[in-house]
Steps between C-alpha positions, in 0.01 A plus 500: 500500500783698546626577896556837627880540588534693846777648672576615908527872469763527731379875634170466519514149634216370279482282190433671198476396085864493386430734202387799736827431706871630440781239517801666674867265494801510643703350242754230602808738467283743770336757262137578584287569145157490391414186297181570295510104294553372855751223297838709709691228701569646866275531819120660403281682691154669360317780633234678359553771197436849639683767704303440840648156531844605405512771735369254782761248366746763530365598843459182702782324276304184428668486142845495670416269755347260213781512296716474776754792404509870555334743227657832363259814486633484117351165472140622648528790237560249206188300603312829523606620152450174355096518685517827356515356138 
């Protein structure tokens, strides 16, 4: 039997399925990207794939606080257009 792989949304403060959750890195050269194989070496942090929690990420900055650097608005809009797609 096969084991469900779970993840700490780091917004919502709950542990979710990995494949409904987002992997966001900061890359070791300090770029922030999304990483949909999850396989991109860097610090990871998941939240869960829709605007709401993005916007609450954005809000209470729980994503910059997880990956421990500070987050451009232009980075926020490239994780939007890429929930977007």
């Amino acid at each position: 039997m096969k084991s469900i792989v779970e993840r700490f949304d780091c917004v919502n403060k709950v542990k979710a399925e990995k494949s409904t959750l987002l992997r966001i890195v900061k890359t070791p050269n300090g770029t922030v990207e999304v990483d949909p194989t999850g396989k991109i070496n860097g610090r990871g942090a998941y939240l869960k794939a829709d605007k709401a929690t993005l916007e609450k990420a954005k809000k209470t900055k729980a994503l910059e606080k997880a990956l421990e650097v500070k987050i451009s608005d232009e980075v926020y809009e490239k994780i939007g257009r890429y929930l977007n797609d």
